[in-house]
Each structure stands twice: as structure tokens, then as C-alpha cells.
MIDOTOR-231648 format. One record per residue (C-alpha): residue number from 1; residue in three letters; z, x, y. Coordinates in steps of 0.001 Angstrom, whole numbers, plus 500000, padded with zeros to 6 digits. Layout:
N
[NUM; 'ala'; [Z; X; Y]]
...
This chain:
383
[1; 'unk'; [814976; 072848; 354057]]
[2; 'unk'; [815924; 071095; 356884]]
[3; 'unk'; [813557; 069494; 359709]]
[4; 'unk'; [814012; 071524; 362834]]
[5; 'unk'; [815106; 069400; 366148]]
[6; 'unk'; [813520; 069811; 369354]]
[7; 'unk'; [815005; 073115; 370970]]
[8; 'unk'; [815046; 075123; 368049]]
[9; 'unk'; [813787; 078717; 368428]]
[10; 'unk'; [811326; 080055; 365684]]
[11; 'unk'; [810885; 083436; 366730]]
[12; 'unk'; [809474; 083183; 370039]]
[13; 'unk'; [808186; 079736; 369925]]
[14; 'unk'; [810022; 077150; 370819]]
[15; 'unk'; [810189; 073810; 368561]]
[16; 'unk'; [809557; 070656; 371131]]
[17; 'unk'; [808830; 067633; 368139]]
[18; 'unk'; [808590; 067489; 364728]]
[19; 'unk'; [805134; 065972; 363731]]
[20; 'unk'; [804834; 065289; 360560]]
[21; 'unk'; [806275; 066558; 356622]]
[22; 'unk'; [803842; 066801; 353695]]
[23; 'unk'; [801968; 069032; 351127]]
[24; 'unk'; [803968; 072177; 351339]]
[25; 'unk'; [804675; 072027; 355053]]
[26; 'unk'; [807018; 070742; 357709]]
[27; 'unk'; [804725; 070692; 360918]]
[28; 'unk'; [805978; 070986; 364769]]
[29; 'unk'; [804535; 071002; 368191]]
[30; 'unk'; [805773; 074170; 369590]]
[31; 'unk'; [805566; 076247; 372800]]
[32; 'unk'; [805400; 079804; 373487]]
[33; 'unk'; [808607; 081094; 374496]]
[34; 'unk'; [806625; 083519; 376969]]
[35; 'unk'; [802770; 082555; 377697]]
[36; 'unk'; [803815; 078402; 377451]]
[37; 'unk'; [801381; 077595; 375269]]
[38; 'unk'; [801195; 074873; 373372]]
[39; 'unk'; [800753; 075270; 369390]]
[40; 'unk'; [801050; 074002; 365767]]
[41; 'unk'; [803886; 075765; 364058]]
[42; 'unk'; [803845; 074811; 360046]]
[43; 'unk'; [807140; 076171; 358472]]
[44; 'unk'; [807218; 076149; 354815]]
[45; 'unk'; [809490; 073719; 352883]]
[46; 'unk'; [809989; 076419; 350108]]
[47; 'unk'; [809818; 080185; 350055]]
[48; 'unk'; [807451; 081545; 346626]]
[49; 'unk'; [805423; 084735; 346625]]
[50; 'unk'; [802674; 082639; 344771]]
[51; 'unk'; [802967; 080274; 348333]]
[52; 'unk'; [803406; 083139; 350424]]
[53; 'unk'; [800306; 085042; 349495]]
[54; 'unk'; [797890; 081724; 349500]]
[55; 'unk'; [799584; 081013; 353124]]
[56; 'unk'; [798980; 084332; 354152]]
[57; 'unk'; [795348; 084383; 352483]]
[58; 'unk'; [794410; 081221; 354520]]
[59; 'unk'; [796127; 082343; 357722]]
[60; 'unk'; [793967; 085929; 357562]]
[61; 'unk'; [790645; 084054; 356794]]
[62; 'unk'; [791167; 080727; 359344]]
[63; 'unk'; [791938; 083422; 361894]]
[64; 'unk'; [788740; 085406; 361737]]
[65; 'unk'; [786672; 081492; 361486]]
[66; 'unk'; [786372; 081279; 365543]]
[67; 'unk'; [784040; 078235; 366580]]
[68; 'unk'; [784516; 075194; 368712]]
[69; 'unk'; [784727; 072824; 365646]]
[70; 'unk'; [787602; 074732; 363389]]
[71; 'unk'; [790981; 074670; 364152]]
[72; 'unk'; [792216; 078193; 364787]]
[73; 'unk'; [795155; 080269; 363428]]
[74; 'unk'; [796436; 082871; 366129]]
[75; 'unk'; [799464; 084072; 364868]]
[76; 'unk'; [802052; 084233; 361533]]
[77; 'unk'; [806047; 084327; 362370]]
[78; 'unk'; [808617; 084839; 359479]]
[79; 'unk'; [811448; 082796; 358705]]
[80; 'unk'; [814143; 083048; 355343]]
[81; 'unk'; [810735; 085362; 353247]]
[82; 'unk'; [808456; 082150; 354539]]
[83; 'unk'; [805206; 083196; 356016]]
[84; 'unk'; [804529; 080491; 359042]]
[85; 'unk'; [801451; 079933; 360588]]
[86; 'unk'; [800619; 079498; 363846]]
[87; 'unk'; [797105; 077233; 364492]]
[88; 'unk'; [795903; 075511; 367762]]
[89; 'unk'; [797136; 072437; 369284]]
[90; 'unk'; [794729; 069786; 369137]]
[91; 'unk'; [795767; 066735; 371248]]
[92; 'unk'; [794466; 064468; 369610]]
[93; 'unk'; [794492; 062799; 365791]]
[94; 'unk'; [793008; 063310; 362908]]
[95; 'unk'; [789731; 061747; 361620]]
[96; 'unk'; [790969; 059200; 359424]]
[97; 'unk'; [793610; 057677; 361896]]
[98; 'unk'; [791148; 057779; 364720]]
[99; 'unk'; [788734; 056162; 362237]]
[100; 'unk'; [792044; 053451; 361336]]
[101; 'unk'; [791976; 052316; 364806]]
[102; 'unk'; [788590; 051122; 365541]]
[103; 'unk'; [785465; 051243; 363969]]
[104; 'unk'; [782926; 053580; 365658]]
[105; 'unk'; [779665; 052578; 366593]]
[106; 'unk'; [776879; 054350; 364889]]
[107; 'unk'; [776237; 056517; 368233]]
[108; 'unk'; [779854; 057655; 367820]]
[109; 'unk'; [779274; 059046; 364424]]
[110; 'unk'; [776121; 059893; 365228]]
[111; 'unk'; [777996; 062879; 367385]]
[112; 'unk'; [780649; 063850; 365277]]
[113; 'unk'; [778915; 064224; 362488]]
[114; 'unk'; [776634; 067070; 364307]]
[115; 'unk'; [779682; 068569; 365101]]
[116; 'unk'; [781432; 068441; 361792]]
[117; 'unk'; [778346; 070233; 359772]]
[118; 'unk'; [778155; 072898; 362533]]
[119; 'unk'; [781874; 073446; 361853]]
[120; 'unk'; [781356; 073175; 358246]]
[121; 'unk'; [777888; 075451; 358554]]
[122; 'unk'; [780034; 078041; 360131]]
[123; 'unk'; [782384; 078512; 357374]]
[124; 'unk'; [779786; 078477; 354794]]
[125; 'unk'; [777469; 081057; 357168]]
[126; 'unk'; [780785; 083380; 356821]]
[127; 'unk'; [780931; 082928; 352827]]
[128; 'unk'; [783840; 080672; 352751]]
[129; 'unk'; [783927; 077250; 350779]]
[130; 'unk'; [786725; 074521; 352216]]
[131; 'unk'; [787215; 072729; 349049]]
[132; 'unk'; [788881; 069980; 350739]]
[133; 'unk'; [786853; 068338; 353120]]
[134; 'unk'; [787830; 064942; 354300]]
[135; 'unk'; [788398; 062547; 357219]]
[136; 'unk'; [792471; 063852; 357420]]
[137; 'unk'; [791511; 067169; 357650]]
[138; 'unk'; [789472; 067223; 360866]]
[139; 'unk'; [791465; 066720; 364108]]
[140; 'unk'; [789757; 065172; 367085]]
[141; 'unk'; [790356; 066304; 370828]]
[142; 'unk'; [790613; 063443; 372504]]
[143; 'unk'; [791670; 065279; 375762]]
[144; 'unk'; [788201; 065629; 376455]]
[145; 'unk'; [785312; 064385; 378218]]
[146; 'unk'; [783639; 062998; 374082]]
[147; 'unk'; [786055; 063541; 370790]]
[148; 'unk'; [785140; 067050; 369310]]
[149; 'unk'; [785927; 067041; 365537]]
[150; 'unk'; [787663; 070151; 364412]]
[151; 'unk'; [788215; 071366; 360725]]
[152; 'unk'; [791716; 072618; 359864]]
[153; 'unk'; [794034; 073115; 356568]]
[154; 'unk'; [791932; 076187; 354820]]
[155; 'unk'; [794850; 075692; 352221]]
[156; 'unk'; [791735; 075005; 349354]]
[157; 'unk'; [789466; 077363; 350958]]
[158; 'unk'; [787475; 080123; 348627]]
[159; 'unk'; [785993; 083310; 349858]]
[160; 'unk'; [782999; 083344; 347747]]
[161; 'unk'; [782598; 086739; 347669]]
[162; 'unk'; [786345; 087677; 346414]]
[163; 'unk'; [788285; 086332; 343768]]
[164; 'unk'; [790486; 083423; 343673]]
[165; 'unk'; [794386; 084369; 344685]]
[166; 'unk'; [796484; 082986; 341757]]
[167; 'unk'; [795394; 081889; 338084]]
[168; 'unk'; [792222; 080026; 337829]]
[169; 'unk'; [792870; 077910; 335027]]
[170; 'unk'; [795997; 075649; 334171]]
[171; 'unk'; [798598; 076756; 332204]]
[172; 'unk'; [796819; 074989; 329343]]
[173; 'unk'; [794039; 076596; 329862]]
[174; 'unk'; [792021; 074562; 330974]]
[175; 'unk'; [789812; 075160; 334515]]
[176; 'unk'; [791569; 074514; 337602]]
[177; 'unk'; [790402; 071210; 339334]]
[178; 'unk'; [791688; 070890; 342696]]
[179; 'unk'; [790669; 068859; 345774]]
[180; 'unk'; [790691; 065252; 346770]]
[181; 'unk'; [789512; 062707; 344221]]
[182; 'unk'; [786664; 060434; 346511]]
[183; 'unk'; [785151; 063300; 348005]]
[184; 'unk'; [785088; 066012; 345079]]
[185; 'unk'; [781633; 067217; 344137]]
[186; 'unk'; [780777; 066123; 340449]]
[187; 'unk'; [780899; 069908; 339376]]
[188; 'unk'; [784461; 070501; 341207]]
[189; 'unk'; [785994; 067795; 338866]]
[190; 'unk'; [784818; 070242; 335979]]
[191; 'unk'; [785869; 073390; 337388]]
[192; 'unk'; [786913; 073971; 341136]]
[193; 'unk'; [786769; 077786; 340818]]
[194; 'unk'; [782974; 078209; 340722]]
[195; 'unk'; [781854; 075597; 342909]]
[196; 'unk'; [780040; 077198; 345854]]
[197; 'unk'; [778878; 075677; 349773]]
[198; 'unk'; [776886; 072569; 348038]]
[199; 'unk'; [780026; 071089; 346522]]
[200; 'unk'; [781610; 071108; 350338]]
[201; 'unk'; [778537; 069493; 351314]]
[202; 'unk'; [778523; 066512; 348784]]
[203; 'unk'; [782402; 066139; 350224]]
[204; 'unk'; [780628; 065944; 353956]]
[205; 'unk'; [778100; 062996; 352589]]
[206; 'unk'; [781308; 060966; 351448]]
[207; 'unk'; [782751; 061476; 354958]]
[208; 'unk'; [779668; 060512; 357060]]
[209; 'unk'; [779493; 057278; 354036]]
[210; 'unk'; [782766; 056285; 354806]]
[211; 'unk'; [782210; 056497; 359152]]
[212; 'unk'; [779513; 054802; 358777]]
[213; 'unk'; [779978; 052062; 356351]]
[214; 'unk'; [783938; 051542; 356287]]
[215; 'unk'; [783963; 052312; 352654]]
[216; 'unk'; [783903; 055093; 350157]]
[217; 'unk'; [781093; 055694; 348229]]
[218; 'unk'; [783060; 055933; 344745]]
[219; 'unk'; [785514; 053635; 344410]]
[220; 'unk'; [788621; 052376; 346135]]
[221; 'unk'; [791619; 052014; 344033]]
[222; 'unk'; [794963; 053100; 344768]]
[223; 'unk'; [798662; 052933; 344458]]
[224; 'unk'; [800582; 050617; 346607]]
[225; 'unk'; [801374; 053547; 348226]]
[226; 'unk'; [798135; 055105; 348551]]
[227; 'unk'; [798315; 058146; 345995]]
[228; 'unk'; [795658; 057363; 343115]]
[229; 'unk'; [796870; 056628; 339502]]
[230; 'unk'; [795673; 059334; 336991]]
[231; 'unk'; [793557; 056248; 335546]]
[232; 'unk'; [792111; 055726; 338871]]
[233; 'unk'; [791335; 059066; 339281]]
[234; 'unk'; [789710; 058900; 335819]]
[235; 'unk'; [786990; 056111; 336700]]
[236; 'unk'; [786072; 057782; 340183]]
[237; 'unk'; [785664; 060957; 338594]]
[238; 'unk'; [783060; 059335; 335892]]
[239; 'unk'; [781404; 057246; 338961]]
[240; 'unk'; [781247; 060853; 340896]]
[241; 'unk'; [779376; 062263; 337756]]
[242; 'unk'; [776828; 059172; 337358]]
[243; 'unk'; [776056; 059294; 341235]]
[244; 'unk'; [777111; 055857; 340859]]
[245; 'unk'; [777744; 054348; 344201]]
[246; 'unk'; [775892; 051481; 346677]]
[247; 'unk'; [773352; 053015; 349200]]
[248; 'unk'; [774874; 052849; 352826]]
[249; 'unk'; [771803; 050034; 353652]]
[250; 'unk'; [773808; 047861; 351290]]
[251; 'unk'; [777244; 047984; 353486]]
[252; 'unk'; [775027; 048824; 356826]]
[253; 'unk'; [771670; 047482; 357336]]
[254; 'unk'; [771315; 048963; 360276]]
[255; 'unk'; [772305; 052550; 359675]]
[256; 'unk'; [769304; 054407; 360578]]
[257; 'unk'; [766923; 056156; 357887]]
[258; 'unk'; [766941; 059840; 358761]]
[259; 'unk'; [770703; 058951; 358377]]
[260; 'unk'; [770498; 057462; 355007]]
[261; 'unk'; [768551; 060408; 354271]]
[262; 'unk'; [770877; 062743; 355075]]
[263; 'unk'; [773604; 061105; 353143]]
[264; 'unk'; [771597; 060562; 349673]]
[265; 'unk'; [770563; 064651; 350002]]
[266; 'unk'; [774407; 064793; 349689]]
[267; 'unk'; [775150; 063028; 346985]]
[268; 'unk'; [772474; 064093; 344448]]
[269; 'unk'; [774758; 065348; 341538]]
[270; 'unk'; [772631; 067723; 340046]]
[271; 'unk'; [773376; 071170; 342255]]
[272; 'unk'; [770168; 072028; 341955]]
[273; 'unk'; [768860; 069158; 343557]]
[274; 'unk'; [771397; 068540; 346518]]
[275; 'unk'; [771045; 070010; 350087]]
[276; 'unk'; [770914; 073312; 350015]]
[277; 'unk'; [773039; 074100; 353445]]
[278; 'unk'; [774056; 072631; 356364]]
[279; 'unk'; [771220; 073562; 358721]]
[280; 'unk'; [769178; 071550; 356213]]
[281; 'unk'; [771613; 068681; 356489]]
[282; 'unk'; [771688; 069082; 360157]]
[283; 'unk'; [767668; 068657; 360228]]
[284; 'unk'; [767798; 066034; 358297]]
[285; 'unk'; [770433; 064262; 360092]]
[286; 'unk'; [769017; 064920; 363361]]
[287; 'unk'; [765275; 064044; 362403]]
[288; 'unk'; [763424; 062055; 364734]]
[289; 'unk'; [766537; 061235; 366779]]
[290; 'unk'; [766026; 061134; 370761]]
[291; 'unk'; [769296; 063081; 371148]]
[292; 'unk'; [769697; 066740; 372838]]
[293; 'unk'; [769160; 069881; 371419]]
[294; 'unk'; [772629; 071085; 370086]]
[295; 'unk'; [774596; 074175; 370258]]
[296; 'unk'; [772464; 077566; 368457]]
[297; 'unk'; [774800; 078018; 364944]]
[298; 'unk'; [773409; 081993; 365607]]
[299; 'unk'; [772932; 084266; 367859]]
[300; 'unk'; [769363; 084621; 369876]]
[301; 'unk'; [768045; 088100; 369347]]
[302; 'unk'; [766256; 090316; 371232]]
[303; 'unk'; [766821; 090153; 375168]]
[304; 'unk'; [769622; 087699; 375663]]
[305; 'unk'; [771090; 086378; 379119]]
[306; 'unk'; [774403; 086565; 379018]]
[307; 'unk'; [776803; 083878; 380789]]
[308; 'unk'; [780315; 084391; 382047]]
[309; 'unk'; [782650; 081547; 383034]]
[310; 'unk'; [786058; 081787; 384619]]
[311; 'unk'; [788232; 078913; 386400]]
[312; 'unk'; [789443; 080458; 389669]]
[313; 'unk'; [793296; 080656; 390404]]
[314; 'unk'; [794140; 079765; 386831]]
[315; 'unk'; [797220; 081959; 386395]]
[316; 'unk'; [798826; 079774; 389575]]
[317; 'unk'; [797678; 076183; 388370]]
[318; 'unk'; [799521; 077925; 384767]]
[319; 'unk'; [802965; 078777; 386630]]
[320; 'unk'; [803050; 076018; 388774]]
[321; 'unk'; [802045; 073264; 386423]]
[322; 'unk'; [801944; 074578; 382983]]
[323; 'unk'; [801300; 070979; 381201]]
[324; 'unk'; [798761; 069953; 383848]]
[325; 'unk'; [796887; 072753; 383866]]
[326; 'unk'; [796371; 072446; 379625]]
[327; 'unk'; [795180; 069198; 379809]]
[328; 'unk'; [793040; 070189; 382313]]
[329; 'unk'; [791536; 073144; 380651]]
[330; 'unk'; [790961; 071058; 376956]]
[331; 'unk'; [788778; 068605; 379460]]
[332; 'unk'; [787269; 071625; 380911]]
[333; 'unk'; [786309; 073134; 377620]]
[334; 'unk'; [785127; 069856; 376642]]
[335; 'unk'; [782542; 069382; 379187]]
[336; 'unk'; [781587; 073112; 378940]]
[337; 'unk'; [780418; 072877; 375205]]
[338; 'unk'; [778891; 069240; 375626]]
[339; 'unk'; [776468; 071340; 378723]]
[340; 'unk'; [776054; 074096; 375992]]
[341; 'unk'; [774994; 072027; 373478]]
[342; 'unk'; [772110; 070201; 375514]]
[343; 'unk'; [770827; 073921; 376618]]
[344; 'unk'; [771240; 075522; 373291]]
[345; 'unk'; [773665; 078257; 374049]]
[346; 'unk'; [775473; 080116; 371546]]
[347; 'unk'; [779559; 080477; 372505]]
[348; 'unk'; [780195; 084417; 371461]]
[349; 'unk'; [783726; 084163; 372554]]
[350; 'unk'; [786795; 081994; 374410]]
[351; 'unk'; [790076; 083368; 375291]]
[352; 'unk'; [791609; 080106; 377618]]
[353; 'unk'; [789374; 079108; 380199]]
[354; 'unk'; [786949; 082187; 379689]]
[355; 'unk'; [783787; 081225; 378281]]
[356; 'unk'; [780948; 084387; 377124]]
[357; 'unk'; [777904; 082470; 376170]]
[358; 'unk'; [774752; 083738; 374910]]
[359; 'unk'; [771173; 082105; 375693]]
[360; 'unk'; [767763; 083119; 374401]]
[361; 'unk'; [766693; 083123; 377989]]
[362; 'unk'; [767769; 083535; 381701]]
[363; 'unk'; [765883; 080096; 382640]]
[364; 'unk'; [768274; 078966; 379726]]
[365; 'unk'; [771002; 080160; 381432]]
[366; 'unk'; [770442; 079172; 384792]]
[367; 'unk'; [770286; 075460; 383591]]
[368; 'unk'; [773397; 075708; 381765]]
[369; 'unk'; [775198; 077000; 384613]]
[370; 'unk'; [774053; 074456; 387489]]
[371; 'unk'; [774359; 071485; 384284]]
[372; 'unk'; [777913; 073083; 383895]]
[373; 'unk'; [778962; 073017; 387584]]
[374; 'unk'; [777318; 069035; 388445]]
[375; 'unk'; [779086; 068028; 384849]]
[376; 'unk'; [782320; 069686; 386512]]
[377; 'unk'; [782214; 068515; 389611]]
[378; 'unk'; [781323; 064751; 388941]]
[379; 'unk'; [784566; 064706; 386419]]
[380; 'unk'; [787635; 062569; 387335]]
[381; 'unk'; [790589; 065083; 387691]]
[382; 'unk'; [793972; 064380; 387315]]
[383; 'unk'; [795884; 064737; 390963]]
């Protein structure tokens, strides 16, 4: 099908740019016809029931997967039998172009990489395996006081408690291998079906390699047009099954250890012997580091406090300056969750600019809030 120019009405969302065409989707930035909102509109290239139901399975599940670090779907619109989701806008790019730019400094990663295995702790915490974790499928919001990481395209993603939609072997029969050659556990390259949360985490150690060293841990050939050769693909999945790869001290002396540490737990191809989750990986990560307590991945029992936020006079900043007033509230959200983070909150829910956090105590609480309002207040606003 054809790519949709700017104008173009999808249902009630408007289509303002075309952003990008691969994999099975044309992508837009679109707009709300009604509420203004900004949004990611992905419109199939080709209509298939097989396509339809895994669109609609990973539209269901990435819907129900609310947290700060994973992109969310909010609505599906139909067009020609094609099943279109609806995600969040995130102004920003995604890892691997931010990571083309520049390289970060180890503080940087340092700080995403928290936030990518919360994100990534989530999903596996709600009994869903990604698959397909790598650098171009986390988008960073750079509209923000720091980059937050956020995990999107669930496309991979397996419910581990339900059965795979569509065949699980080829039509050979042989098992289904799916996923992305340099970051595929060694037991996905066998059989992708019944791979479980510690194959996702070996494809998190290859991501924190590559920020930190500017190279991937198994190998690096490709096409001159970047898609690997079946022969390439060969050699890095015998490398991925040795556990054959350079130690990040080799490309980065100074890396620190509890971060080397981290990233060998990773890559340990026996299943058995690999990190067991990501609150394990977190811990090791964070181990000994000077850096503040981060967000609570569950929620405190017992007697809670309870926090509401709300930004006064929203709905008039949203009629009167619709495009102002979302750039605003992405920095507000921003600096809310970095002040949640350092007090160890726990975000229930956020609709807009409403925050409901949860804290294990009121002192807790109190902190947050007068952190939240200083951290606020000392931020430079647009006019």
C-alpha cells in the first residue's frame, strides 16, 4: 500500500509525517482528531489473518504492560481488514541512533541501563518474554530533564504462560528460530519457542556490551547494507554457543567491575548458570555504586502513603497551546520519575499529567513531594 501524506485521516487520527517503513509496518506521527494528542500510528503494509491476530496479540498484551520504561499501546483503529495500532509518542530516537551520534560516557549508561532492566523486569514480572531485545527497539525521551529508555515493538513477545499464536516450527519442521542474530540467547538459536526470561536477559548483556564498549560481543560482519549473510549469521550463532567473545576490560579498561560483573552473569550460556532475573541483574549492576536508590519494581505492602499529583490549569495551557503544553508535560514527567526514583516510590498509575504514587512511608512521601516541587521549580521552562 501506499505511504499516507500528511493530512490524511485514519479514523480519528490525523496523519501529520510519515516516519519511517520497515518490518511489516508503515509508521506515522499522528494526532488525535479530538483530544490533540500526539501518537504513533503503525498501519500495516499487508492485510493476513496470520498478521492480524499476532498484531492484535501484541497490541492486547503491550496495552496491559503500563510502566515508565515501555512504550505503551492505547488504542487499535481498522483500515481495508488491517488491525493498526496505536502506541505512545516518544520524542525522541531510538537507542541505537542516539548511541550513532556520540558515544556515552560510562555515567550515561550507567543510567539507562537501570532503566532498561526495570523495563525489561516488568515484562518478565508479568510473564511475558520480548524475544527481541536490542538497542533499535528502545526509544529514548529526550524531551526530558535525563533520556529515559523505553521498550517498544512486542512484535516477538511470548506470554509464557499461553501458547504461541501461529505454528511453532517451520514448514520443514524444524523449530522456529526467530530474533536478532548478535543478541539471541545461545538456546533461542536452537529453538525460540521455549526460551523463557533468561534468554531476554543474555540479549540485555549484549546491549549494555555494546554501550559500553562500542562493539558487539559476537561478531561484526555484515552486508554492505547492513542485513547479515546467512554465513554470517552461521559463525555468530557458533560464537553465541561457545560464549566466545572478549571481556568488556579488553575494549574498556575502565569499565567498572560490578559492571563487568553484571555483563559476564549475562552471557553465561548454560541457562542454568546465567542470571536468574532482572532484580538480580539490577543488584549486581548497581553493587557498590554511590548512586540513588531507584524506583520500587513492586508495590510496598502494608500501610502505604499514598501521593497525588496534578498540574493546575492544564486543560487551558492544552487549548491554548496544545504543542507547548506536551513538551512541557514529557519534561514534567521526566523530572517527576527522576524525584521518584531517588525516594523509592512505586508509580501505580499516570493518565497525562496525573501522577498516583505509592511509598512505603509518609516521611517517604513527604520528601518526594518537597524533592518534586524544588526539582520543578528550579527547571528552565519554555516561555
Amino acid at each position: 500500500m501506499d505511504v499516507y501524506e500528511p493530512g490524511t485521516l485514519v479514523q480519528r487520527y490525523r496523519v501529520e509525517r510519515h516516519i519511517t517503513t520497515g518490518g511489516i509496518f508503515h509508521q506515522y506521527q499522528a494526532e488525535h482528531v479530538d483530544l490533540l494528542t500526539t501518537h504513533l500510528l503503525s498501519v500495516p503494509i499487508r492485510a493476513g489473518q496470520d498478521s492480524t491476530a499476532r498484531i492484535l496479540q501484541q497490541a492486547r498484551l503491550q496495552a496491559r504492560l503500563r510502566h515508565p520504561n515501555i512504550v505503551a499501546v492505547t488504542d487499535v483503529v481498522w483500515l481495508d481488514e488491517r488491525a493498526c495500532p496505536i502506541e505512545d509518542y516518544v520524542d525522541g530516537v531510538n537507542l541505537a541512533e542516539l548511541f550513532d551520534r556520540r558515544r556515552l560516557t560510562i555515567e550515561e549508561v550507567d543510567q539507562l541501563a537501570r532503566a532498561i532492566v526495570r523495563g525489561v523486569g516488568w515484562l518478565h514480572d508479568h510473564g511475558v518474554v520480548h524475544r527481541d531485545i536490542k538497542m533499535s527497539n528502545f526509544m529514548v525521551d529526550m524531551s526530558g530533564a535525563e533520556p529515559v529508555p523505553r521498550l517498544a515493538n512486542l512484535f516477538l513477545a511470548r506470554e509464557l504462560a499461553k501458547d504461541e499464536v501461529g505454528r511453532s516450527t517451520r514448514p520443514d519442521g524444524n523449530p522456529l528460530v526467530v530474533g536478532t542474530p548478535w543478541f539471541m540467547a545461545p538456546e533461542q538459536t536452537f529453538n525460540s519457542v521455549t526460551v523463557d526470561q533468561r534468554a531476554d536477559l543474555w540479549s540485555v548483556g549484549c546491549l549494555l556490551y555494546g554501550l559500553l564498549t562500542g562493539k558487539r560481543p559476537f561478531a561484526d560482519g555484515v552486508r554492505s547494507d547492513g542485513v547479515p549473510t546467512w554465513d554470517v549469521v552461521t559463525d555468530i550463532f557458533n560464537l553465541v554457543r561457545r560464549g566466545e567473545y572478549l571481556p568488556v576490560n579488553v575494549h574498556l579498561p575502565s569499565a567498572p567491575k560490578r559492571m563487568e560483573k553484571a555483563i559476564a552473569a549475562c552471557l553465561e550460556v548454560e541457562v542454568e548458570d546465567r542470571v536468574a532475573d532482572a532484580t538480580t541483574l539490577l543488584e549486581l549492576w548497581t553493587a557498590g555504586s554511590d548512586a540513588p536508590v531507584i524506583a520500587s519494581e513492586r508495590p510496598p505492602s502494608g500501610e502505604v502513603a499514598l501521593v497525588f499529583t496534578d498540574v493546575a490549569g492544564s486543560t487551558v495551557l492544552w487549548n491554548s497551546a496544545p504543542e507547548a503544553m506536551r513538551h512541557a508535560l514529557f519534561a514534567h514527567n521526566a523530572l517527576l520519575r527522576r524525584v521518584l526514583r531517588e525516594n523509592g516510590g512505586y508509580e501505580v498509575k499516570t493518565e497525562g499529567d496525573s501522577f498516583m504514587i505509592a511509598f512505603a512511608s509518609a516521611l517517604d512521601g513527604l520528601r518526594f513531594c518537597v524533592e518534586a516541587q524544588q526539582a520543578l521549580y528550579a527547571h528552565a521552562w519554555a516561555a
